[in-house]
C-alpha positions in Angstrom: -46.0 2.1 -39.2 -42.2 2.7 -41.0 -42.1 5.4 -38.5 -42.1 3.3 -35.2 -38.9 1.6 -35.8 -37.3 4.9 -36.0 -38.9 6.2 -32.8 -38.1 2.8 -30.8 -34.3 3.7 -32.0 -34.6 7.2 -30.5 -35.8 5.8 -27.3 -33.1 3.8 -27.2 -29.8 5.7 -28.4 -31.4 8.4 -25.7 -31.0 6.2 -22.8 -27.4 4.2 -22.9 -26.6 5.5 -19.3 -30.0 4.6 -17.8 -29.4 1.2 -19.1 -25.9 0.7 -17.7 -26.0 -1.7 -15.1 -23.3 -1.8 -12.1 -21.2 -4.8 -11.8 -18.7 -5.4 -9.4 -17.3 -3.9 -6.7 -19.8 -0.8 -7.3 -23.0 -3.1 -7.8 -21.8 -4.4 -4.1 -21.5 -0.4 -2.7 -24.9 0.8 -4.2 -27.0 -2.6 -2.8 -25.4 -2.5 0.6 -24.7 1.5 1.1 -21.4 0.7 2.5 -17.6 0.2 1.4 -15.2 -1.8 3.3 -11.7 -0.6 3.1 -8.5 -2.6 4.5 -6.7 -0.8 7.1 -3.2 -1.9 8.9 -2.4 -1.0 12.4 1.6 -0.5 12.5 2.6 0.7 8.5 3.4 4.4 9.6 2.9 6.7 7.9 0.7 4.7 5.4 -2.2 2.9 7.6 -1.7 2.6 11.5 -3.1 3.7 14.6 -3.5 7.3 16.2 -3.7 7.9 20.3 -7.4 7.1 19.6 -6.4 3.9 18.1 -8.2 5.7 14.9 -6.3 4.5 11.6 -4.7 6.9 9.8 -2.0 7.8 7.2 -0.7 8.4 3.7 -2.6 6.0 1.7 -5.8 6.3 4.1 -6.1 10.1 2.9 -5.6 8.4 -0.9 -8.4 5.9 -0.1 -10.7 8.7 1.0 -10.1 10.5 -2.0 -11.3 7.2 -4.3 -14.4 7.2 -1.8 -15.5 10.4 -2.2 -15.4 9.1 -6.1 -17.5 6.5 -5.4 -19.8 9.0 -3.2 -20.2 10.8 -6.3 -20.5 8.4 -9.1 -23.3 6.6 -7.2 -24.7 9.5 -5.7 -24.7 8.3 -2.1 -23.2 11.2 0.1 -23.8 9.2 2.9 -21.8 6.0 2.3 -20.8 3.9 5.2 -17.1 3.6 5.6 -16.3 0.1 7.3 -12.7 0.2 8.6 -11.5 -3.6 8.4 -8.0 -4.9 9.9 -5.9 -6.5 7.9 -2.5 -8.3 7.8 0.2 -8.7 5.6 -0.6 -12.8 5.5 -4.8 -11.9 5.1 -5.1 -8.6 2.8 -5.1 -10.6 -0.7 -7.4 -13.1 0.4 -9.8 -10.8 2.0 -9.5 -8.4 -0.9 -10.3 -12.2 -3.3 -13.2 -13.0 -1.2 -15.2 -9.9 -1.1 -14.3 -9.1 2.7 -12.4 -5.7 1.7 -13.1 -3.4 -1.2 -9.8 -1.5 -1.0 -6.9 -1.6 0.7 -4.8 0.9 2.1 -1.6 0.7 3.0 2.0 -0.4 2.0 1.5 -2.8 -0.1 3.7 -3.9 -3.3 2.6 -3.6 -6.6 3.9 -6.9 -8.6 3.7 -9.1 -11.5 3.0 -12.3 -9.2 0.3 -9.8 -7.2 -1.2 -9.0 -10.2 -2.3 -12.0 -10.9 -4.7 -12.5 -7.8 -5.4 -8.4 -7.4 -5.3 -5.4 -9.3 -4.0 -1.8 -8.0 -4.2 1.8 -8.5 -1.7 4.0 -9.7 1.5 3.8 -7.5 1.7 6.3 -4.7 5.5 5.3 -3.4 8.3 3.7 -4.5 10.4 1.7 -1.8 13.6 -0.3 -1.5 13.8 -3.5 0.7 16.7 -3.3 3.1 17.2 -4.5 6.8 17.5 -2.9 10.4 20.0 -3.8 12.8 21.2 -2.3 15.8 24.5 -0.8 15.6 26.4 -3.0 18.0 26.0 -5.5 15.5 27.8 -4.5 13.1 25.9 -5.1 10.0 25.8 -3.1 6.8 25.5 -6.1 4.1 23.5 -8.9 3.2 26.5 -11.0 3.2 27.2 -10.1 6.7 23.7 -11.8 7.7 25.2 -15.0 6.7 24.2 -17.6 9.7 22.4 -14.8 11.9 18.3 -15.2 12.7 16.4 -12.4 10.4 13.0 -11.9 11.1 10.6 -10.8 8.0 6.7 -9.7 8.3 4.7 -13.0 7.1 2.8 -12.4 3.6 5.5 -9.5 2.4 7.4 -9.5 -0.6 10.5 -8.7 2.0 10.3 -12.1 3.4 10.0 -13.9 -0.4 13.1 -11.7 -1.4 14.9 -12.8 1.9 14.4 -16.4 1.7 15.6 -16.4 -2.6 18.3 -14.7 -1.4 19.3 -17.2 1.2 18.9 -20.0 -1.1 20.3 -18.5 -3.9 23.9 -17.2 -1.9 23.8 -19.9 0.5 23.8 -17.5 3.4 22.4 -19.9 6.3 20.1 -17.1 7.6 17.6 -18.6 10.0 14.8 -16.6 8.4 11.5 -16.4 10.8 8.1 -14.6 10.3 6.4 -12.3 12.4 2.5 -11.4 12.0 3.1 -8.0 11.8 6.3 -5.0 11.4 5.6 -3.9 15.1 6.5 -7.8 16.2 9.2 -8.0 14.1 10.8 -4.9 15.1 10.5 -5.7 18.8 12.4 -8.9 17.9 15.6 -7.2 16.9 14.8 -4.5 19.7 15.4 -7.2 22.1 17.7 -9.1 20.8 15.5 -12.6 19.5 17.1 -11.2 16.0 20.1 -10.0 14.5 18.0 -7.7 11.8 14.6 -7.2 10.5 14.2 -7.1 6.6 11.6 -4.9 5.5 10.7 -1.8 3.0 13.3 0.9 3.8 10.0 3.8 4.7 8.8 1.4 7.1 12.1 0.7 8.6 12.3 4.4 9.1 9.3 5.0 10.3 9.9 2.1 13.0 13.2 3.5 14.3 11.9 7.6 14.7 9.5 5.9 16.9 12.1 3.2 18.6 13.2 4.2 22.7 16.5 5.1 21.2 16.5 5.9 17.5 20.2 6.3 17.8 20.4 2.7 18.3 19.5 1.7 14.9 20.7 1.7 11.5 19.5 0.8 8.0 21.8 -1.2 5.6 23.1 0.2 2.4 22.9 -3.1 1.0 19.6 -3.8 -0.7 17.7 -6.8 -1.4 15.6 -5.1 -4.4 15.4 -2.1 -6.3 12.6 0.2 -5.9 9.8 -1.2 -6.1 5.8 0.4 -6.5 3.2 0.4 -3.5 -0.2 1.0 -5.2 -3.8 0.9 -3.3 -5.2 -2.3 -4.0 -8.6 -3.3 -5.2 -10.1 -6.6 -6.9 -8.7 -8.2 -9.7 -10.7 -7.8 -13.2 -12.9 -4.7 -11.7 -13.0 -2.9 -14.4 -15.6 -0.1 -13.5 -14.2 0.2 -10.2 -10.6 0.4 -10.8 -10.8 2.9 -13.8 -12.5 4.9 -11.0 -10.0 4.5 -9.0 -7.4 5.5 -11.2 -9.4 8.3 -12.1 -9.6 9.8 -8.8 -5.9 8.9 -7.6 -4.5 10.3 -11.3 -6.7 13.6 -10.4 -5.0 13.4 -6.9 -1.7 12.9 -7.8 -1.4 16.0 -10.4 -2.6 18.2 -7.8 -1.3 20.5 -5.7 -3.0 18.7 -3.0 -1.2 15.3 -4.0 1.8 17.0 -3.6 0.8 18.7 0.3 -0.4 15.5 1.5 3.1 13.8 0.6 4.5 16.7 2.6 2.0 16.3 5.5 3.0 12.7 6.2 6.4 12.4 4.9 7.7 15.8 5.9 6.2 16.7 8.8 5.4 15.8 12.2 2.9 13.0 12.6 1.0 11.7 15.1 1.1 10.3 17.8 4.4 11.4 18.8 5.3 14.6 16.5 7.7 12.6 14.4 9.0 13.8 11.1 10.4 11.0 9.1 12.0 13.9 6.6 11.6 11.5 3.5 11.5 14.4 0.6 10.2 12.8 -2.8 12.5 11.0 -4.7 13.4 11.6 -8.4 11.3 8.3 -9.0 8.5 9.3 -6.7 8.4 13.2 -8.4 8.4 11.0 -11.7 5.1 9.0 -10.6 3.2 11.6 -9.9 4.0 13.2 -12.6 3.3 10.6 -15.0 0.7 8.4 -12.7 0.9 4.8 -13.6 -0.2 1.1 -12.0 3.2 -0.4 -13.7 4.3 -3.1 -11.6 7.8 -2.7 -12.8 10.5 -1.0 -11.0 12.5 0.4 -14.4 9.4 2.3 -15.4 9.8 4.5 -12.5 14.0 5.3 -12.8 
C-alpha cells in the first residue's frame, strides 16, 4: 500500500500540461474557433482599406503573425479570422467588453492606456504634430493660437491638443472628427486651419491628398515620440506573453525588418505610394531590443 502514494505522484508530476486549463482570451478562441481582430479603415499604412475595401497594412501583417501563434498553440489550423471595424472613440471599449481580441492599428501605447488595456511590444514610434496647407502659413503651435483645429475623437492627439490649449492659453477652437479621413477633408476644404495628428499618419494622408504639394507638416511638436503597440486585453496573461512571443520572434527577424520596408518603403496600395519613412534610430532600437514600455525615453 506505501507504494500507491508514490505512483499517484507519478501520475501526476507526468501530466502538468494536460491539466493546464485555458483562461482568457485563448479559452474564448478554442470554445468558439474564431478570433476577432480590430481593424481601422483610414490608418495607412497600418490598418485601412485596399481597392477591395479588404483591410490591410503594417500592423495587420503583425497581427497575422500573433494568429498564426494562436493557430499553433491551440492547434486549430483552421481558425476563423473575424475582421471587426473599429474607431479611435470605440477600440478600448470593444477591446474591455470582449467584442475584439486584438487590435491592429496605430494606436498609442501609454500609462493612462495601460490601465484599461495591455499591448504588445511596440512596432513604431511616432511624434504628434499638425497639417496645414501651405497658404496658411503655419509652422508652430503658437501660430494656431485662435484658429479651429480639428483632432480624431478618442486619440491621444486630441488630449495633447486640448492640455495644450489650456495650459498656453492659445484659444484654439479644438473640434473632433470620427475618423483621420474626416478630419483631413476638414482642412482640405477649408472648415479647419490644421489637423493635429501622429506625424506617419499625417504623411500617409498628404501622399494620398489631390495635391500633396499643398500640404505641409509642422516642425513644432506637441509630444515626443511616442510607442504604437498591438493591443490586446488588460491582465491576459497567457494571451499577451503569446503575443509578445510571436511579435519579439518577428521583430528580430529578417522578415520584421522586410515587412517595415514593404509598407514604409515602398509602394503601397491602392495607389503605388511610397511614404519613404526609413527606420528611425528609435525604431531600429525597438526592434532590436523589443519592449511594451509605454514610455517615450526608453526608446531614445
Amino acid at each position: 500500500m506505501r507504494f500507491i502514494p508514490l505512483a499517484l505522484a507519478a501520475m501526476l508530476l507526468g501530466a502538468p500540461a494536460m491539466a493546464a486549463e485555458l483562461t482568457g482570451t485563448l479559452q474564448k478562441v478554442k470554445e468558439t474557433g474564431s478570433i476577432a481582430m480590430g481593424v481601422r479603415d483610414s490608418s495607412v499604412p497600418f490598418s485601412y482599406l485596399d481597392e477591395q475595401q479588404k483591410p490591410v497594412g503594417y500592423a495587420i501583417d503583425i497581427c497575422y503573425k500573433i494568429i498564426d501563434a494562436v493557430k499553433k498553440e491551440l492547434n486549430l489550423p483552421n481558425l476563423k479570422v473575424q475582421l471587426v471595424p473599429v474607431l479611435s472613440s470605440n477600440r478600448i471599449p470593444l477591446m474591455a467588453n470582449g467584442t475584439i481580441d486584438l487590435e491592429c492599428g496605430s494606436t498609442t501605447n501609454n500609462v493612462d492606456r495601460e490601465k484599461q488595456v495591455s499591448f504588445t511590444n511596440t512596432h513604431y514610434l511616432t511624434a504628434s504634430k499638425f497639417v496645414a496647407k501651405k497658404s496658411e502659413h503655419l509652422n508652430t503651435i503658437a501660430e494656431l493660437a485662435g484658429k479651429t483645429v480639428v483632432s480624431t475623437a478618442g486619440t491621444t492627439n486630441i488630449v495633447q491638443l486640448n492640455q495644450v490649449n489650456a495650459a498656453r492659453k492659445l484659444g484654439i477652437n479644438v473640434v473632433p472628427a470620427k475618423d483621420h479621413a474626416e478630419a483631413f477633408l476638414m482642412v482640405e476644404t477649408g472648415r479647419a486651419s490644421a489637423f493635429v495628428m501622429d506625424d506617419i499618419i499625417l504623411a500617409s494622408l498628404i501622399a494620398s491628398a489631390k495635391d500633396p504639394s499643398a500640404y505641409v507638416i509642422s516642425d513644432d511638436a506637441f509630444s515626443a515620440a511616442e510607442p504604437y503597440g498591438i493591443m490586446v486585453r488588460k491582465d491576459d496573461v497567457p494571451f499577451k506573453a503569446l503575443a509578445d512571443k510571436a511579435t519579439r520572434e518577428f521583430y528580430l527577424s529578417p522578415e520584421g525588418k522586410a515587412t517595415y520596408a514593404k509598407w514604409f518603403q515602398s509602394p503601397i496600395p491602392p495607389k503605388g505610394l511610397n511614404l519613404n519613412t526609413p527606420m528611425s534610430a528609435g525604431m531600429k532600437h525597438a526592434f532590436e531590443h523589443p519592449s511594451d514600455n509605454p514610455d517615450p525615453a526608453s526608446y531614445n
